[in-house]
C-alpha positions as CSV (number, residue, x, y, z in Angstrom):
1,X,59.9,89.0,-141.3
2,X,57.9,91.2,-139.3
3,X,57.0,94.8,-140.3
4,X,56.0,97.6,-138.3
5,X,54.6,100.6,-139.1
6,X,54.3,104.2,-136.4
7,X,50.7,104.8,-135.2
8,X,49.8,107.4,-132.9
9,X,52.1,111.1,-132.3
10,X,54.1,109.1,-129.4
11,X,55.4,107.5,-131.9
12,X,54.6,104.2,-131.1
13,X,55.2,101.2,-133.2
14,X,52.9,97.9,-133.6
15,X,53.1,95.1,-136.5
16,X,51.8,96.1,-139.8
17,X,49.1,93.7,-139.3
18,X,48.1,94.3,-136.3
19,X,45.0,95.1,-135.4
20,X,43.5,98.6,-133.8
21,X,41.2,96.3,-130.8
22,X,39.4,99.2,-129.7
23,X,38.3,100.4,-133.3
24,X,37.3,97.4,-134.7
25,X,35.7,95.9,-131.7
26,X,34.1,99.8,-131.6
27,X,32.8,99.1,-135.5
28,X,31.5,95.6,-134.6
29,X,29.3,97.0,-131.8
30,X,28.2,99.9,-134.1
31,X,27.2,97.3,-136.9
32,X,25.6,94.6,-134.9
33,X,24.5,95.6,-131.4
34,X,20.8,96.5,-132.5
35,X,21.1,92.9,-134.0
36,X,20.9,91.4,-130.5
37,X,24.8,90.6,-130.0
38,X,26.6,91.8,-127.2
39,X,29.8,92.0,-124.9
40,X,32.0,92.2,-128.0
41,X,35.6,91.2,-127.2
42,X,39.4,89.9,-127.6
43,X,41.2,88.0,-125.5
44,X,44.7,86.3,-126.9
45,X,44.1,87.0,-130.2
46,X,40.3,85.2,-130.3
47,X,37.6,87.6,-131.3
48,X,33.8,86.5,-129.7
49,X,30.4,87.9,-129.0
50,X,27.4,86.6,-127.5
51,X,24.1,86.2,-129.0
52,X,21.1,87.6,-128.0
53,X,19.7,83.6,-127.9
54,X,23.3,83.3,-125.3
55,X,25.5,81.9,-128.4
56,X,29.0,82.3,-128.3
57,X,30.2,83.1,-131.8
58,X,34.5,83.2,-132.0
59,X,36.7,84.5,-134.7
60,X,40.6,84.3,-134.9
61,X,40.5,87.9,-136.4
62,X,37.4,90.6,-136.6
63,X,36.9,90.1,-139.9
64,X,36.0,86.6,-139.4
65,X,34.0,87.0,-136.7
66,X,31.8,89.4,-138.6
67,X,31.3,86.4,-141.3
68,X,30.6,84.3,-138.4
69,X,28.0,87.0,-137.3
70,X,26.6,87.6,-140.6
71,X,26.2,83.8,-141.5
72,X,24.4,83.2,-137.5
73,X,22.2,86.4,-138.1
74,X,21.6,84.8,-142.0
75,X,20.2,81.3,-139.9
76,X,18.3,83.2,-137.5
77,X,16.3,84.1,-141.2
78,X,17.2,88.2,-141.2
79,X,17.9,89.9,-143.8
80,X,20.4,92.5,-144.4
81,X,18.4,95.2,-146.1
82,X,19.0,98.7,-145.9
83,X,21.9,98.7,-144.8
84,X,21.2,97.5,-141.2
85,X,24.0,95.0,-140.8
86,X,26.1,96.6,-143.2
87,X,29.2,98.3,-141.9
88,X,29.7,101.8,-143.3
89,X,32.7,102.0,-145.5
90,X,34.8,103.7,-143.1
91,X,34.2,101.3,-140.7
92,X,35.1,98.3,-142.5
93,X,38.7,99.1,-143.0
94,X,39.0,98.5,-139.2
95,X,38.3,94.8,-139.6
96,X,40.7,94.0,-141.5
């Protein structure tokens, strides 16, 4: 069973689950850019980002791949403090 749901005035209709690409990979960049990760992005449904070291890092959905961040950035012995990699509230509903 697949649900959808209307987004935007056009009333155009994606999957309830789908994903808003361009917010959440806009949220990803916001929350871990500074951290040395760059050229954020999605290509058949597979979420990656490159280290500042040249690591690909891949998630199947953004959420993931921002454990996948966290847990690299956690090896590389930084600490998330202050709020530096933490993703505002408004932003985190966008990875999901």
């Amino acid at each position: 069973m697949t649900g959808t749901a209307k987004a935007g005035a056009a009333g155009q209709r994606r999957a309830v689950f789908a994903v808003d690409e361009e917010a959440a990979l806009a949220a990803l960049k916001e929350a871990w850019a500074d951290g040395g990760y760059h050229a954020f992005g999605v290509d058949d449904e597979l979420w990656s980002v490159i280290s500042s070291a040249g690591e690909v890092l891949t998630g199947s959905t953004p959420d993931e791949l921002d454990r996948k961040i966290r847990a690299h950035d956690g090896d590389r012995g930084i600490r998330a403090t202050d709020g530096i990699r933490q993703l505002p509230g408004h932003l985190r509903g966008q990875l999901r």
